[in-house]
Every structure is written in structure tokens, then in C-alpha cells.
C-alpha positions in Angstrom: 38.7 7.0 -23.8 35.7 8.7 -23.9 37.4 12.3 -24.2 39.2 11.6 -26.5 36.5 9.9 -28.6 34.7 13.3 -28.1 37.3 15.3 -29.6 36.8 13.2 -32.4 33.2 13.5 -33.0 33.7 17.9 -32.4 35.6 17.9 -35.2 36.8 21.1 -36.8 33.5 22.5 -35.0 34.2 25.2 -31.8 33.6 24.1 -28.4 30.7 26.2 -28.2 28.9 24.9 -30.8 29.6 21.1 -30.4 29.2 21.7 -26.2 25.6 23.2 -27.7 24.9 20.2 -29.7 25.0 17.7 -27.1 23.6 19.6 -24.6 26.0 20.9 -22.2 27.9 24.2 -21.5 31.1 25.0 -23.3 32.7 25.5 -20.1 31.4 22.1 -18.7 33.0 20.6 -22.0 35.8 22.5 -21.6 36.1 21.0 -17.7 35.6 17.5 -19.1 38.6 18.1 -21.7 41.0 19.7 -18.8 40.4 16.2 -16.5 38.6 18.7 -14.2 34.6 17.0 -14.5 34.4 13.3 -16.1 31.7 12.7 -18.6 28.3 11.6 -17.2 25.0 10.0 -18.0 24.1 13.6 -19.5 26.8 13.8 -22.1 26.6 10.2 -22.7 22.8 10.9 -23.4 23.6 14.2 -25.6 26.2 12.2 -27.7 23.9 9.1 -28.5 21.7 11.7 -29.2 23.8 13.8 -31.8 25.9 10.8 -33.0 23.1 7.6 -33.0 25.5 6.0 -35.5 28.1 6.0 -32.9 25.5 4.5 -29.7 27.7 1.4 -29.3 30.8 3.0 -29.2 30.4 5.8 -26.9 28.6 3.9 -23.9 31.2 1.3 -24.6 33.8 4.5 -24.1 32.1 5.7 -21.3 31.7 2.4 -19.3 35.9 2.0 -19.8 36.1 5.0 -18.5 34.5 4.1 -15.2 36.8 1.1 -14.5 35.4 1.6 -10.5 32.2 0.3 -11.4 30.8 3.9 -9.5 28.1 4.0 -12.6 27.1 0.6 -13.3 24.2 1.0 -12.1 23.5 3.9 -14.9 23.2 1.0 -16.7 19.4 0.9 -16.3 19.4 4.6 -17.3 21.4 4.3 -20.6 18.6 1.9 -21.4 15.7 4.1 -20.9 17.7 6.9 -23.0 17.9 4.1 -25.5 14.2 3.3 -25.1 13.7 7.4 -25.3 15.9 7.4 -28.4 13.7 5.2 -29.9 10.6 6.6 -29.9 
């Protein structure tokens, strides 16, 4: 699970900070960790960013999260972050 993954990679860090770090409000991170928002293609994006280590894992994460197939077809837009990544 993706959340739960996240809680992982924030660490001992506050919300704040880690919410800063991938590019998203502490109260959106906060939403995402109550089951009030689900993750999207911009926390996916600020995680691969902060974590690259951890790329495989967290789209894998977020993609199982999405059993509905709603964001399959951010498929082609995890590829251009990848592509973005890159350079």
C-alpha cells in the first residue's frame, strides 16, 4: 500500500517537512494518511523524485492501489516523469 509505503520513507521526519519534500501540502499529506484524498500522479511524481532509489517500488505501490484501473492510463505520464527524471 502506497500509504503506508510513505510512512516509511517520512521517517522520524514531521509531516511538514516530508509533505515539503515531495512537493505537496502537509494538510494534503495529512488527507492522504486519514483515507480522505488517495495519492496521485503528483505525489507519485514528488516521491520518485525524493526517493529515485525507490522508483520501482512506489509506482508498483501506487498502481496496487488503483485496483479499478481509473489511472492506467497515467501510465504514459509516469513515463514522461521518468523521462523528466532523467534528464
Amino acid at each position: 500500500m502506497l500509504v503506508d509505503l510513505m510512512k516509511e520513507l517520512q521517517a522520524e521526519k514531521s509531516q511538514t517537512r516530508f509533505a515539503s519534500e515531495i512537493g505537496i501540502s502537509q494538510r494534503m499529506l495529512s488527507m492522504i494518511y486519514i483515507g480522505r484524498r488517495r495519492a496521485g500522479l503528483r505525489v507519485v511524481t514528488g516521491l520518485v523524485s525524493r526517493f529515485p532509489e525507490r522508483r520501482d517500488e512506489i509506482i508498483a505501490s501506487f498502481f496496487a492501489d488503483h485496483p479499478d484501473n481509473r489511472h492506467v492510463q497515467l501510465a504514459d505520464e509516469v513515463g514522461e516523469t521518468d523521462r523528466i527524471l532523467s534528464n
